[in-house]
N, C-alpha and C positions, 0 to 999 in steps of 0.2 A: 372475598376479594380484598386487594390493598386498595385504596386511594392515596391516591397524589391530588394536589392542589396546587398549580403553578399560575403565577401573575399571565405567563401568556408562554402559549405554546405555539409553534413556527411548523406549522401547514404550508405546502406547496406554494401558493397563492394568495396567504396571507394568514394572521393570528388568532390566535383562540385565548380571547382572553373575558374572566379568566379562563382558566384550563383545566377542566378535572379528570384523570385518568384513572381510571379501575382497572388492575391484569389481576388475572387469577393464578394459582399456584405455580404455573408455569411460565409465568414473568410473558404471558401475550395478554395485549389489550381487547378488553371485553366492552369497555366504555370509556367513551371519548365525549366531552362535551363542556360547554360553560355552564350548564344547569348541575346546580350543588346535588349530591346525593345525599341522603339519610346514612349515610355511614360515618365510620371513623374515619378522619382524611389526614394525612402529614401535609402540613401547611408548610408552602416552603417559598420563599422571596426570591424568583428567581424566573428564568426565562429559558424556556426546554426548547434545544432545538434538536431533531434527527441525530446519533452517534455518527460519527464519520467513518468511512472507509477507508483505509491506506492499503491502497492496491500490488504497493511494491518495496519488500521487504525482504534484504541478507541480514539475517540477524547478529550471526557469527562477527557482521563487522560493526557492529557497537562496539565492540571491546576494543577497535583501534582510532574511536574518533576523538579527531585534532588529535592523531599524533604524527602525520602527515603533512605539517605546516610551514615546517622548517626547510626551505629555499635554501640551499649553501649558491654562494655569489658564483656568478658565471652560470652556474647550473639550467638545463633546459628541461621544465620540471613538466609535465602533462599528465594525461588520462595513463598514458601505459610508462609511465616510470611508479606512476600512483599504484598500479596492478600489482608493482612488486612488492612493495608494502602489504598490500591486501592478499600476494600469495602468503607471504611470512607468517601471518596471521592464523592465516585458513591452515596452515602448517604444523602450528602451533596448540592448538587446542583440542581438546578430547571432551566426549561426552557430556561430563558431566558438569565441564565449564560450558561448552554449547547452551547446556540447560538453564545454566543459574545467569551468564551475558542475555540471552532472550529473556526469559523472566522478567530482570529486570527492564529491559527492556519495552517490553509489553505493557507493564505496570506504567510504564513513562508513558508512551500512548496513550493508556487510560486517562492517566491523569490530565492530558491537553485534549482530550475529547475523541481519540479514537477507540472504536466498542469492538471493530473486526477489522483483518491484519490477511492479507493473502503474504503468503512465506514462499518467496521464489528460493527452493531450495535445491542448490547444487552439491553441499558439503556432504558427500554420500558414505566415503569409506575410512577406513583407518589413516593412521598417518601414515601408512606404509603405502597407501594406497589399494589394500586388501579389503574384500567386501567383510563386512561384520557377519556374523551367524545368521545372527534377523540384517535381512537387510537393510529394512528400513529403521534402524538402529538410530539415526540420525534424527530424523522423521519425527520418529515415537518422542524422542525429548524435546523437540520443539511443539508438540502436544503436548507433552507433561507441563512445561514452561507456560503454555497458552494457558492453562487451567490452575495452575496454581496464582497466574495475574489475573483469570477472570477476563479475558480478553477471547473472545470468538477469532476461528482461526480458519483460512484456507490453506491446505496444504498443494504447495503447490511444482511437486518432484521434478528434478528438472533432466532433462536428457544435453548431458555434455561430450561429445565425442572426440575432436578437434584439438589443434594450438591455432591454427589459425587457416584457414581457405585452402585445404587441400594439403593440410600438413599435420604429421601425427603430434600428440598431446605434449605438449613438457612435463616432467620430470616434476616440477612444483605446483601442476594442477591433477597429478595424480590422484588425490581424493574425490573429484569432480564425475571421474569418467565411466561412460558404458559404451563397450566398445563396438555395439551394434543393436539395433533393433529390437530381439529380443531380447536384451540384458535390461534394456530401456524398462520395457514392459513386466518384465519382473520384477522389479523396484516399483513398477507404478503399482501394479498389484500388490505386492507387498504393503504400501504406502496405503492401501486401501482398506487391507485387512485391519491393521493399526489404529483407522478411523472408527467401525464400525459400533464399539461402547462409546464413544466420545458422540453426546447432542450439539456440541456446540463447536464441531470440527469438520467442515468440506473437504473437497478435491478439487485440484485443478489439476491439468499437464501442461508440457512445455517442452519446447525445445530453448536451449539459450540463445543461441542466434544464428545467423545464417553462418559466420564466419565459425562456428563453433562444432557443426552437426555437418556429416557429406549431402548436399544440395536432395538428391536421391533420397535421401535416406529419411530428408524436413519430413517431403512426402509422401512417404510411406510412412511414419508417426501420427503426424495427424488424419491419414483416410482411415488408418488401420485403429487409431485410437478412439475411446472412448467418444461416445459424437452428443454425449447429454451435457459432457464437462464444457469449462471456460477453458480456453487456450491461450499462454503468455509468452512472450518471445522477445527479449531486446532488440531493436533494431536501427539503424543509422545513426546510432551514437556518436561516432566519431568520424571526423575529414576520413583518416585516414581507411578506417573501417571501409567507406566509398570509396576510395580508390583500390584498394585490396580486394573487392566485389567485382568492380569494374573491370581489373586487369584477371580475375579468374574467371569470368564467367560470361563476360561482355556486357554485363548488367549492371544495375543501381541496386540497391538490396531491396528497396519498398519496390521497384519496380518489375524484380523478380519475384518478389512475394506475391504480389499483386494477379503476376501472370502466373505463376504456376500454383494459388492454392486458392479455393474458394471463399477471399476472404470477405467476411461477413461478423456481425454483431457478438459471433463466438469470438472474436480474435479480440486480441487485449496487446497493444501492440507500445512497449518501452520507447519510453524515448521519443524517437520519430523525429529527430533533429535536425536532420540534412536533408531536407523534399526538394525539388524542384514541383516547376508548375502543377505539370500532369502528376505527379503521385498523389499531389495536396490534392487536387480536384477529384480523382478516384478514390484515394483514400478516405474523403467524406462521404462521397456518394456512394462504398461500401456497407454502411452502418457500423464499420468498428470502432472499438473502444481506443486512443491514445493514453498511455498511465505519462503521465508526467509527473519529475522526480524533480519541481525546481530546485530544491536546498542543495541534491548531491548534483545538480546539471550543472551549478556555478562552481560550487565548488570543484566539480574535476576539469571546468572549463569546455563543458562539451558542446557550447551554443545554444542557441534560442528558437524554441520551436514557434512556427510562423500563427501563431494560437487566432491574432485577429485575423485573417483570413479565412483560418479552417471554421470559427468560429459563423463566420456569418454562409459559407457554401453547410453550416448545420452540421458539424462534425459532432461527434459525441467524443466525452475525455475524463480522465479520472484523476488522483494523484494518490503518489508514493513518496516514500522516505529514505528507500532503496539503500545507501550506505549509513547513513542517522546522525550524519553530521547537520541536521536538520530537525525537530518533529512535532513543531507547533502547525497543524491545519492554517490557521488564521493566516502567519507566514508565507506560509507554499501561496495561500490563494493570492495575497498582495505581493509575491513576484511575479508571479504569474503576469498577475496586471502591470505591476510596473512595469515590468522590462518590455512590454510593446510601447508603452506608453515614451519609455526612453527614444525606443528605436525609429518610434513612428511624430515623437513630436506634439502625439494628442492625447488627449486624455480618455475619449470613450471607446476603449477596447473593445468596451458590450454595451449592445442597445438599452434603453430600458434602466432599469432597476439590475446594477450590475453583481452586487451582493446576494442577492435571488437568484441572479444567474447561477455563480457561482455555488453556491449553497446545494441549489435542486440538480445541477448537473453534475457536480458531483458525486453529489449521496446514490442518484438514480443509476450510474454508471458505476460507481464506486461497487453497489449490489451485482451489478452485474459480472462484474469481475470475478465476486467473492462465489460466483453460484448462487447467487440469494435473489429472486425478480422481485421489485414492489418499486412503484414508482412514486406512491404516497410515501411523506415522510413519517406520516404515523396511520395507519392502520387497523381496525376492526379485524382481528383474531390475528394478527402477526405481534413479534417481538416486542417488549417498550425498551428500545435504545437510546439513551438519548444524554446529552451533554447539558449541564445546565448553570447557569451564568447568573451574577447574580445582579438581582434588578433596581439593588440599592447601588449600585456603583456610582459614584459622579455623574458623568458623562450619560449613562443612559438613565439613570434615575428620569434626567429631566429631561428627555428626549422623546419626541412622538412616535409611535405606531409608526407611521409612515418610513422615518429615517432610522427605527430603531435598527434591522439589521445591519445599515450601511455603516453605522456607527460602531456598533458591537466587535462587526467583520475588519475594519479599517483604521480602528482606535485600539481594541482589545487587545491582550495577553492572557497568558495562563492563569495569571494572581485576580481575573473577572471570572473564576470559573470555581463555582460552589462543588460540583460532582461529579461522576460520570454515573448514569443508569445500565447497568445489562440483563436484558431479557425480568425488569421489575425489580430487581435489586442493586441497592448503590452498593459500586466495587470501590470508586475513591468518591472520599466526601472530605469539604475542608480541607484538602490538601494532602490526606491521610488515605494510604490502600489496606484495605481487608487484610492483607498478609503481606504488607511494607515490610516489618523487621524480617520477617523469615529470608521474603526475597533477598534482602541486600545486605544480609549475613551470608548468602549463599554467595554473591556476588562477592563480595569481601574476600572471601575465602579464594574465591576462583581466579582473581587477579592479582593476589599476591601469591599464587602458583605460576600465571603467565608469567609476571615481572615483566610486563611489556609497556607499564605505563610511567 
């Protein structure tokens, strides 16, 4: 076995310090505990907490962030003037830029503490819009991408039918689309077969959203699919989105979800920005997952999910990075907080020990999305995941047990973060990834082909 040695490791409930960790070849924990072992140990100054989960990820759109910034005067600039930017993009790119923008991508996750990545993936077909030979052509490179950054990955195919509520696809989301049920299903399968050599690669399915898939057709996908997977879905993203629901269907879109699909702890539901009462109040007492995307919610201006509410009716919630104009963890969590804190005037969003909050409902939700159950943050025969900070820093050097996380979570950046751990081995250490040069020669390559930046 290897051992670790950390000043203190971050349990559910509180710290393990110190911290000595033993996994065996296959990077799961076999021993856990503050009693030193008779082994060789890497001694390391630093503070291990759970890997993070980013629940909600387009990878394809690294390659256009901040380049969307630029307001010309007068201009009425929003979420779907933004889309067309992001068609242009999705337009623009083939394979094996796909592969080398994630890569590096993933690597950057690594680096700020995320170990697993669920890939809401739409980008299915050629530029022409023609399926590839392998279908899931697309698929397979954002696994190759995952594994060359050492980053655990959910695949998570997405079924796009739509241009919007009852109206056929445009022209520049032609790579997106299947144009019914079965085609869906073929790609997911396909998307399955792709998995099967990869240990360190899930599945999830998905519809992209109500506006996106014929109403019929949501469910018939989810009864008829796979019933072991996580299920993901954008939804009430936008005013406008609600009112385009409304005038098709007579409905709210969580409200039609709500009534027409058994929704429960499977569903992993984007966004969730526009509730009224009754959705908020259902919507927790469902058990689903919410993924919130603070960095891309502000950015595309899409509003503020009503969090201190859902929070105390016991909602469950995860976060994503969804567009990556965003992708420091620490970040997401302190919007999160702020902006109720803005909206409501007070400062205790969450009861308690708010940093803990965040932290364990996260990671616990966060696995649930990825397909992965464990509600401990570290585990007796599961994975060693883990992020590690380091314990000489200023600020938490001389900081108690008690306030260390609240400090770490609410003061911290990337430049407090010694490593990332996946499954027993460091992928970034020092600021440095396993196969940094490779990635970002690939990267290199692949963006002065685009000439989009």
């Amino acid at each position: 076995m290897k051992f670790f040695r950390f000043d203190s490791l971050l349990q559910n409930n509180s710290w393990i310090s110190p911290a000595f960790v033993g996994v065996d070849g296959n990077g799961l924990i076999q021993n856990l505990s503050s009693e030193k072992p008779d082994e060789e140990i890497e001694i390391i100054d630093g503070f291990a907490l759970p890997g993070f989960q980013n629940a909600h990820s387009h990878a394809f759109q690294y390659a256009m962030a901040g380049l969307a910034e630029n307001h010309p005067s007068g201009a009425d600039d929003d979420f779907w003037t933004w889309r067309e930017e992001m068609y242009k993009c999705a337009l623009s790119v083939d394979p094996d830029q796909v592969e080398a923008i994630a890569a590096i991508l993933y690597a950057e996750m690594l680096r700020v503490g995320y170990t697993h990545v669920a890939e809401f993936h739409y980008l299915h077909h050629d530029k022409e819009g023609k399926p590839f030979g392998n279908l899931a052509e697309m698929g397979e490179r954002l696994v190759a991408a995952a594994k060359s950054a050492g980053i655990k990955l959910t695949l998570i195919p997405v079924f796009y039918q739509k241009g919007n509520f009852g109206q056929a696809p445009q022209p520049r989301q032609r790579r997106f689309i299947s144009k019914t049920v079965d085609e869906y299903f073929k790609l997911l399968d396909a998307s399955k077969r792709i998995l099967k050599n990869h240990s360190n690669a899930y599945l999830g399915f998905s519809v992209h959203s109500l506006r996106a898939v014929d109403l019929n057709d949501i469910k018939t996908t989810f009864h008829e699919g796979p019933q072991e997977l996580p299920f993901h879905l954008h939804i009430a993203e936008q005013k406008k989105e609600v009112n385009d629901c409304l005038a098709f269907c007579n409905k709210r879109p969580m409200q039609w979800l709500l009534e027409n699909l058994p929704v429960n702890e499977r569903f992993h539901l984007v966004h969730s920005t526009h509730l009224n009462d009754e959705e908020l109040k259902k919507l927790a007492a469902s058990k689903a997952n919410v993924v919130l995307c603070p960095s891309t919610e502000g950015n595309l201006g899409d509003g503020i999910f009503r969090m201190k509410e859902y929070v105390k009716m016991r909602g469950h919630w995860s976060i994503g990075t969804d567009s990556h104009i965003g992708l420091n963890p620490l970040e997401e969590f302190r919007m999160i907080d702020y902006r109720q804190r803005l909206i409501t005037n007070h400062r205790n969003t969450f009861e308690g020990d708010a940093s803990a909050y965040l932290v364990n409902e996260s990671v616990s939700s966060g696995r649930e999305a990825m397909g992965v159950s464990s509600k401990k943050n570290f585990e007796i025969g599961k994975p060693f995941d883990a992020v590690v900070f380091n314990s000489r820093s200023h600020l938490l050097a001389e900081t108690s047990e008690k306030n260390r996380l609240a400090t770490l979570l609410y003061t911290s950046d990337s430049s407090r973060i010694i490593g990332t751990i996946v499954n027993g081995k460091w992928v970034v250490k020092n600021g440095h990834h396993n196969n940094g040069q490779f990635i970002k020669d690939n990267f290199a390559r692949a963006m002065k082909q685009l000439k989009n930046r």
